[in-house]
N, C-alpha and C positions, 0 to 999 in steps of 0.2 A: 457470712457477709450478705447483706442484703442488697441481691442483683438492679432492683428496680431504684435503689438507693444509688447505686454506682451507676447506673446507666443515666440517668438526671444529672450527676454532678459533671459525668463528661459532655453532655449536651450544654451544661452551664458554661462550663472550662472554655469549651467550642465554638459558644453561641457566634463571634462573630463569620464563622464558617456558613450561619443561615440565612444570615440574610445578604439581598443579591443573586450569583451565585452560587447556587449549593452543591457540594458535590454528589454524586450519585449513594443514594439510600438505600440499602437494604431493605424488601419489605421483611417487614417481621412476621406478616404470617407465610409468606412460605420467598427464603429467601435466594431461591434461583432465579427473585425479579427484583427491580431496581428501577429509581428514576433520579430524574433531575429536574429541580426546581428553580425557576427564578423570583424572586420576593422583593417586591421594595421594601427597603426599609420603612419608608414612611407608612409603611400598612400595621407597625405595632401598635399593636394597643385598640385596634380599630374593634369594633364592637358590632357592626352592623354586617349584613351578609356583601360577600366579593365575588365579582362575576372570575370565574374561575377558564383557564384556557389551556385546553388540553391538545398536547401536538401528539401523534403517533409516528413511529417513522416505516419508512420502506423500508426493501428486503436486506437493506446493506447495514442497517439499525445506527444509525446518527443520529440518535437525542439531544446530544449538545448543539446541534450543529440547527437545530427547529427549534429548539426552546432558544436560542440564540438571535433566531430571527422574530422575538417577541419582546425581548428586554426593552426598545422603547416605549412599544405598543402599553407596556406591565405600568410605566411611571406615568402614561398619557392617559390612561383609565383605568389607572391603580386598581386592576387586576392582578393577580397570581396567575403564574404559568409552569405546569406542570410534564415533564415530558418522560414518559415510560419508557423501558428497555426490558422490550421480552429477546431474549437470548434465541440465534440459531442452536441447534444441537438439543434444546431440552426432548430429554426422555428416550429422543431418537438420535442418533449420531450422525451429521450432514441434514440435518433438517431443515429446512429454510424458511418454513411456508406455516411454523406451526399455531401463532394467534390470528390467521388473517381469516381463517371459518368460526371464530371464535371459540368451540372448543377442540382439546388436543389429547389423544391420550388421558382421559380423567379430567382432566386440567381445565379451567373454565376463565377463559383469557375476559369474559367481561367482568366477571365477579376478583380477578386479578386487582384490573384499574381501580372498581369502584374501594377495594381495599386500598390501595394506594391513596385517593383522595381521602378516605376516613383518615387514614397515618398524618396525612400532610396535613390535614386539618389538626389535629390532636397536637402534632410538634407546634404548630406555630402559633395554635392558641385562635384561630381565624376561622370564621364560618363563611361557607361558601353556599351562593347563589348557584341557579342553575349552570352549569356547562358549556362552554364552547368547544365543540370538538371540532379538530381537522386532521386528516391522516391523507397522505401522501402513497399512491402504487399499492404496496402492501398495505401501509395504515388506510388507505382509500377503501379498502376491501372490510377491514376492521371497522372503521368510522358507521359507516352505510347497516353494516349487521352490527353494532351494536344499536343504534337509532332506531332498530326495527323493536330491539330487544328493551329499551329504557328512554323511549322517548321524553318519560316524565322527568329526567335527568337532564334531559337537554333545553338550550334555548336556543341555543343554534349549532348546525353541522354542515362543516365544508368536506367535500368527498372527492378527493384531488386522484383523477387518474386512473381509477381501479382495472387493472388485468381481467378481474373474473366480476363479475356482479351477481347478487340474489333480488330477482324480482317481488313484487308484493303480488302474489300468487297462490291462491287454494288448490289449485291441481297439482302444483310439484313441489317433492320434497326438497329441505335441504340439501345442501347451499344453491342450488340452483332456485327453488320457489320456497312458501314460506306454509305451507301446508301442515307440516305437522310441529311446528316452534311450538305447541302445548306439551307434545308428549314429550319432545326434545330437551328443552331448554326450561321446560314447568313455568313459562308466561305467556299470557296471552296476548297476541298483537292489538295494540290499541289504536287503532287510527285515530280516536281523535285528540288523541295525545299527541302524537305525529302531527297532524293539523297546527297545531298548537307549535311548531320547531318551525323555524327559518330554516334553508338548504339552499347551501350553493354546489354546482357542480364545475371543478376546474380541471382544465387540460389544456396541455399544450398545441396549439394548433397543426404543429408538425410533428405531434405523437400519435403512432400506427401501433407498434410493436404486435404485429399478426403472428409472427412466427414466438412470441414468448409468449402469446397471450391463452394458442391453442393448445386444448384440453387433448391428448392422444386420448384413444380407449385404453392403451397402457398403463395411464396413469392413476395413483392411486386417490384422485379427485374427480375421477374418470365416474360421470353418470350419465341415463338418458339425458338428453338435452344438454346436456353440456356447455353446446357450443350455440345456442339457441337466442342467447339475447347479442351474437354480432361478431363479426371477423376478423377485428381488431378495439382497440380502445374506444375509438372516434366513434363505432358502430354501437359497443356497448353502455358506453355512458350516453349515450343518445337515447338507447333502448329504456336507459335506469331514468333518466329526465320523462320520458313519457309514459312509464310505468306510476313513477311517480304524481308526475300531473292527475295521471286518470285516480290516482287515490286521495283528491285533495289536499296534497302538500307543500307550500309554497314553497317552489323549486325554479334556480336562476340557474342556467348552465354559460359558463364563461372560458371561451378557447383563446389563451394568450399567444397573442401575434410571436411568431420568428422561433417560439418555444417549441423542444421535444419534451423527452423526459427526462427532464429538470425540477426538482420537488424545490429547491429556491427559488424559482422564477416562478412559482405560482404563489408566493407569499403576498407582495403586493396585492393580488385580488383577493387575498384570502384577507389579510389586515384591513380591506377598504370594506369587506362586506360583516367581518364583526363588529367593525366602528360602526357601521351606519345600525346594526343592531342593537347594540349597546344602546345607543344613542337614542333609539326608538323606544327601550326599553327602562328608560329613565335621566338618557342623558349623560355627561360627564362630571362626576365632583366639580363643586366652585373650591377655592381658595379656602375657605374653613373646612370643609368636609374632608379635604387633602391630608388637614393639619389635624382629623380626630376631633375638631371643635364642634 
């Protein structure tokens, strides 16, 4: 039997499963990850690059629940949105916290995504423009290092909330500074790639979380400094906006009124700041464009 013969004819059989939304995919190259796609239909057949919109989730991992809050956004600038599911427990049993340093045990949580976007480009026949990424708490922590890591992948990145931050730093090692990312990760930090990326930074105005946010020496993310970019959230995304600034990278930081830590209440700002990018960046399809014409 030929497998890749069988594996086509169930995607044919299936097809209405793709478009819309899709249910969660197994990656094929290593399938302890998965995501969830939303697609318009009207993107078949399209021929030209799609600004692509990638949500990550917090520690509690609701994918559907972020690629959810994108589906009108997907038909209003006939984007694709993509939302990954890295699993608690991989490798380690009770693990929580494993793609948010980006890597884990062997495991290379950026080189994870960008295989998922190869996959989801391939299934649906659709070539994608640069990146929108947003990650929320845990994905906040992910978004931020991977942008350090592939800024030439992005065109913009929203960095909702993050617990821990890594500075743009030659004196300290990972994850706290970015000193040794060549010997680490085998890329070189590019600033002016980074230059090149919109950033928004969002938090809720009444999110502190000091006591989940602090590093014990106990812990096993436990380094010098640790605790060095601020006391709670407020302090450290403060710390990340002005780390950022002094490396020339256009960086907006937005504290929503009345909000904690709620990763849906920060969509609205996140929807208003990739529209106005998008939009900077070409603008929205007319009427023909929509229709493939």
């Amino acid at each position: 039997m030929n497998t890749s013969d069988t594996s086509a004819d169930t995607e044919n059989r299936f097809a209405h499963y793709l478009w819309g939304k899709a249910p969660a995919w197994a990656l094929a190259t290593d399938q302890r990850f998965s995501y969830y796609a939303y697609t318009p239909p009207e993107l078949q057949g399209r021929q030209d690059e799609i600004p692509l919109v990638i949500v990550v989730h917090g520690t509690l991992r609701q994918p559907q629940v972020y690629r959810d809050e994108f589906v009108d956004f997907a038909h209003e600038h006939q984007c694709a949105v993509l939302a990954p599911l890295f699993p608690a427990g991989i490798e380690e049993t009770g693990d929580i916290d494993n793609y948010k340093r980006i890597a884990f045990r062997g495991i290379r949580f950026d080189r994870v995504l960008i295989d998922m976007v190869a996959e989801y480009s391939q299934r649906y026949g659709l070539s994608f423009g640069r990146w929108y990424l947003h990650g929320f708490s845990g994905g906040g922590q992910f978004a931020h290092r991977f942008f350090y890591l592939h800024p030439e992948r992005l065109a913009a990145v929203s960095i909702g909330a993050p617990g821990a931050v890594t500075l743009v730093d030659d004196q300290r090692d990972w994850w706290v500074g970015t000193a040794d990312v060549r010997a680490r990760f085998g890329v070189e930090m590019n600033l002016d790639a980074m230059r090149q990326v919109s950033a928004l930074l969002v938090i809720g105005a009444d999110d502190s979380g000091a006591e989940e946010v602090t590093v014990p020496p106990d812990s096993r993310h436990w380094m010098p400094d640790a605790n060095h970019a601020g006391r709670d959230r407020q302090e450290r995304i403060e710390s990340l906006r002005r780390n950022l600034e002094e490396h020339g990278v256009d960086v907006q930081l937005e504290r929503v009124a009345g909000a904690g830590h709620r990763g849906r209440l920060m969509m609205p700002a996140v929807r208003a700041f990739f529209e106005a990018v998008i939009d900077r960046q070409g603008g929205r399809p007319d009427a023909d464009e929509m229709k493939g014409n």
